[in-house]
VEXNU-618244 format. One record per residue (C-alpha): residue number from 1; y, z, x; residue in three letters. Coordinates in nm, 3 decimals, always signed. Each point is the difference from the previous one (the first is absolute). Example, Ala and Ser with C-alpha at 12.3 -4.5 7.8 and 13.67 -1.06 7.14 Angstrom:
2
PT resi      yy      zz      xx resn
PT    1  -0.450  +0.780  +1.230  ALA
PT    2  +0.344  -0.066  +0.137  SER
//
This chain:
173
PT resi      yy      zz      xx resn
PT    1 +24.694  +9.167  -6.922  UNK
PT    2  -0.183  +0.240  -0.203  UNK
PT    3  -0.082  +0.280  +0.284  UNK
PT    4  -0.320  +0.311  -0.101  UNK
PT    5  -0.072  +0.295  +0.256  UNK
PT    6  -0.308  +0.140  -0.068  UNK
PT    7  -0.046  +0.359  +0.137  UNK
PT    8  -0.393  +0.053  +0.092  UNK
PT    9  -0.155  +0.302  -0.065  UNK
PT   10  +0.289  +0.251  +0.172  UNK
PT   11  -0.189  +0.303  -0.149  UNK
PT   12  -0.035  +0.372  +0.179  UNK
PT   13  -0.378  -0.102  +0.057  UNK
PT   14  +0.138  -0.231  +0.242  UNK
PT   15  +0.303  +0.097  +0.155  UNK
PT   16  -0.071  +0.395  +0.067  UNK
PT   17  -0.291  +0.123  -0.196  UNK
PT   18  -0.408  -0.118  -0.002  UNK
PT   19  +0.033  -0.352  +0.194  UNK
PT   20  +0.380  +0.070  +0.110  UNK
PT   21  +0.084  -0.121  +0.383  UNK
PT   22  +0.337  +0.070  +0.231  UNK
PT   23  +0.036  -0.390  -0.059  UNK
PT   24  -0.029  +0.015  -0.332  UNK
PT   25  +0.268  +0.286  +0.017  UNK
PT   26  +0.182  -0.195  +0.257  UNK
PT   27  +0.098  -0.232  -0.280  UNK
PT   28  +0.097  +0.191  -0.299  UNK
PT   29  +0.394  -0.055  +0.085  UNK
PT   30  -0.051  -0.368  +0.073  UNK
PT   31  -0.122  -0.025  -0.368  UNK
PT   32  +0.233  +0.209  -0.128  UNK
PT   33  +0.285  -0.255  +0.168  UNK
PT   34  -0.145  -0.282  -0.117  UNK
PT   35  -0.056  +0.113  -0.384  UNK
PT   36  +0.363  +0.120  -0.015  UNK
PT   37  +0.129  -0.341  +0.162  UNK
PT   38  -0.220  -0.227  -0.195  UNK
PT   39  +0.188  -0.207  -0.257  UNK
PT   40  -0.266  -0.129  -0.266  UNK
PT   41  -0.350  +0.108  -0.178  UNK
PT   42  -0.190  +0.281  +0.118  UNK
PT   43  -0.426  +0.062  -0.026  UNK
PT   44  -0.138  +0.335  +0.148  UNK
PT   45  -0.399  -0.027  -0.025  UNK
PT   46  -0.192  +0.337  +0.036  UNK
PT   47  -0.305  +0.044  +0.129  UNK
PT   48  -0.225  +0.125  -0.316  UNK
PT   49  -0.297  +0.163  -0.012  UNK
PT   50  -0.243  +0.243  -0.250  UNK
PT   51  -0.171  +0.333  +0.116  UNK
PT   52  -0.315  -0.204  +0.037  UNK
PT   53  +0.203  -0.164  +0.314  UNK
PT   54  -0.301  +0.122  +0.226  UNK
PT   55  -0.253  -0.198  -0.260  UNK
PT   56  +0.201  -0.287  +0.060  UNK
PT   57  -0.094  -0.314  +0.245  UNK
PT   58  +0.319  +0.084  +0.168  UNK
PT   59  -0.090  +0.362  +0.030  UNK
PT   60  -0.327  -0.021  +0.148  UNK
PT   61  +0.187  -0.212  +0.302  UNK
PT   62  +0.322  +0.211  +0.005  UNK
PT   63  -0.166  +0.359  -0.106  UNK
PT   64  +0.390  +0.174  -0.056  UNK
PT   65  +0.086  +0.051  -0.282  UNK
PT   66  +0.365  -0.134  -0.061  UNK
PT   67  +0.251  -0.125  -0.251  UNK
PT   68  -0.193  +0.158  -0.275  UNK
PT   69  +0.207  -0.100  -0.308  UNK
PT   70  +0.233  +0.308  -0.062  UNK
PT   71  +0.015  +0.197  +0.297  UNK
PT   72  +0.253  +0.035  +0.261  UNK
PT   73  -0.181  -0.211  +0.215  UNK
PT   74  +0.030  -0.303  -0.277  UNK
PT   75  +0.348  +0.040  -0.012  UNK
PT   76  +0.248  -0.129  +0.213  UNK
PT   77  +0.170  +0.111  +0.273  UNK
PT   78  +0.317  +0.204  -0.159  UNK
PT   79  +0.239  -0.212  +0.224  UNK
PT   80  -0.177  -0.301  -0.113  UNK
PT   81  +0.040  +0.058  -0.371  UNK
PT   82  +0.360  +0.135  +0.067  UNK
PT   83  +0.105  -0.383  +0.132  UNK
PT   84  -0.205  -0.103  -0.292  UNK
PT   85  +0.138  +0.185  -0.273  UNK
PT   86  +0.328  -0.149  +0.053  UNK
PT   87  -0.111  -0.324  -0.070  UNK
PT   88  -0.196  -0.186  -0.310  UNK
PT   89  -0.356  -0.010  +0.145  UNK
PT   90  -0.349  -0.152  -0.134  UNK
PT   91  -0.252  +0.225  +0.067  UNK
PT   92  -0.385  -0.059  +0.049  UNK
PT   93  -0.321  +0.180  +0.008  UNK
PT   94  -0.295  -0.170  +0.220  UNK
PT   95  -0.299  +0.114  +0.020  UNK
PT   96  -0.060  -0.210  +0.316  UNK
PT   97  +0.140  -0.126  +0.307  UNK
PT   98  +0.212  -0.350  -0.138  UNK
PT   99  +0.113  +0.025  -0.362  UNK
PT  100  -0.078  -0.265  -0.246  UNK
PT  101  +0.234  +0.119  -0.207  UNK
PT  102  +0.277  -0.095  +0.234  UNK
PT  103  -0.128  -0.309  +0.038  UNK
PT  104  +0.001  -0.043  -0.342  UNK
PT  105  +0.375  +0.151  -0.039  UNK
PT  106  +0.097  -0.343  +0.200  UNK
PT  107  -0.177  -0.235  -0.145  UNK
PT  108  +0.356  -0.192  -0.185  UNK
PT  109  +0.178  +0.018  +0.300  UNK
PT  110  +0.135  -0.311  +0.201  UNK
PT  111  -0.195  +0.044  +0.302  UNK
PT  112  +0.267  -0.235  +0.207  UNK
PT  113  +0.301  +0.248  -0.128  UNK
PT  114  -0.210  +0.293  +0.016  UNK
PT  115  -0.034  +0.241  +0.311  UNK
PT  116  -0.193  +0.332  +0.011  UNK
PT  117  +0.065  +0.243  +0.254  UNK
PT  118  -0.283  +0.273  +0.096  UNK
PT  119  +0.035  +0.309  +0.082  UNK
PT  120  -0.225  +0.293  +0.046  UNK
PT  121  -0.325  +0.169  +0.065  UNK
PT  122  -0.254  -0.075  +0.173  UNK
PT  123  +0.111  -0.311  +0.082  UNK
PT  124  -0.355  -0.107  +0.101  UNK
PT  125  -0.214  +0.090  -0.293  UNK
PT  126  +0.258  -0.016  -0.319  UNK
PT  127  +0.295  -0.182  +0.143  UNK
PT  128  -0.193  -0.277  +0.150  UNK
PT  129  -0.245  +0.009  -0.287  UNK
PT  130  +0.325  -0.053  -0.261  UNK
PT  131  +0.099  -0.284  +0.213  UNK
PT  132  -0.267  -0.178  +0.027  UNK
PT  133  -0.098  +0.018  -0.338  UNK
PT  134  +0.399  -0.122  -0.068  UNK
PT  135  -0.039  -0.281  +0.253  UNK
PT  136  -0.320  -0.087  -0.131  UNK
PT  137  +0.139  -0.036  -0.376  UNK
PT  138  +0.384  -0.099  +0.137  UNK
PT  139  -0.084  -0.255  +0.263  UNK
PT  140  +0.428  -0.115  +0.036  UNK
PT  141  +0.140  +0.340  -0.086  UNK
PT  142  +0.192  +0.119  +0.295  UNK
PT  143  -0.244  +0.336  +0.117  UNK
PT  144  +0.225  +0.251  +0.233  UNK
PT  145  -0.162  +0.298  +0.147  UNK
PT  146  +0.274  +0.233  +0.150  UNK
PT  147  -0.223  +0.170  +0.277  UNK
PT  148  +0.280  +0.273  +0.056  UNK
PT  149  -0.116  +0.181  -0.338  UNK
PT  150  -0.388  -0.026  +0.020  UNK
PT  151  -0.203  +0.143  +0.199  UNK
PT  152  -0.379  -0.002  +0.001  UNK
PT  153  -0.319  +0.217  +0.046  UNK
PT  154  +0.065  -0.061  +0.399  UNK
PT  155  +0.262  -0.168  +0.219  UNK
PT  156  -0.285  -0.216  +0.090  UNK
PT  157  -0.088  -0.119  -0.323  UNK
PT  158  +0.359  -0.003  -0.131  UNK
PT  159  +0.061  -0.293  +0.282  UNK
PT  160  -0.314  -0.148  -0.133  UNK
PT  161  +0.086  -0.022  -0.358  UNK
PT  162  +0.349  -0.152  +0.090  UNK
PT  163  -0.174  -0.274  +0.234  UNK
PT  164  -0.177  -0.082  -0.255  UNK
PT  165  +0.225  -0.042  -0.300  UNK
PT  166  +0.251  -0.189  +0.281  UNK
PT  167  -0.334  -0.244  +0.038  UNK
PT  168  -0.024  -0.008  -0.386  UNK
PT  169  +0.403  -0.178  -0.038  UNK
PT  170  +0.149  +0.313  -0.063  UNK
PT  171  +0.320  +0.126  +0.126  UNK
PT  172  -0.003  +0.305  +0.222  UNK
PT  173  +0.367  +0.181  +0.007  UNK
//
């Protein structure tokens, strides 16, 4: 079975800095243990955007400026890219919430020998927006959310995005 983790958006914007929560802080070593344990291909998507962030749709709903390509906040968290850099890793810029480009990445695989595992922040805006979009394209690929190493925008809403991507056919470890 061909097995991908993809590591959502685990950048200092989200974990401590602009947008960063205790939860999302919470599961920095969770990550970290599942990165160095994981035996197959790697994707770590970062949040992307310009200095016009605030000119953005996006911006005029969520008026902080984060992830600004090339700042601390855009990069990720130094434990993060620690795990990471001891492994051969994919990495992708989005510029939104679910990456086409991932989906795109996938698109040869054998969705009935294929399982993705999800990891990351939040896990409901980007996480649940990546595996939807995955579902959406990857109807039989096996979809795994491990809920231990995401955490979202509230504890409320990180329940919420789980419920629903356990109603959507997706696994929820």
């Amino acid at each position: 079975m061909r097995k991908i983790l993809v590591v959502v958006d685990m950048q200092n914007d989200f974990v401590d800095g602009a947008l960063g929560t205790k939860e999302a802080e919470a599961i920095v070593e969770n990550v970290v243990s599942k990165i160095a344990g994981f035996e197959g291909e790697i994707i770590a998507t970062y949040d992307t955007h310009q200095e016009n962030y605030l000119e953005t749709r996006e911006g005029k709903y969520l008026p902080v400026r984060h992830c600004i390509e090339n700042t601390d906040g855009w990069k990720l968290n130094d434990k993060v890219e620690k795990a990471l850099s001891e492994k051969s890793v994919v990495r992708i810029k989005k510029p939104t919430f679910g990456s086409v480009e991932l989906v795109g990445m996938l698109k040869d695989c054998d969705m009935a020998d294929t399982e993705v595992t999800l990891i990351g922040l939040c896990t409901d805006i980007c996480v649940v927006s990546n595996a939807m979009l995955l579902k959406a394209y990857y109807p039989e690929m096996n979809i795994c959310i491990d809920a231990k190493c995401c955490a979202g925008v509230t504890p409320e809403s990180h329940e919420a995005a789980l419920t629903t991507m356990k109603m959507c056919q997706m696994n929820i470890i």
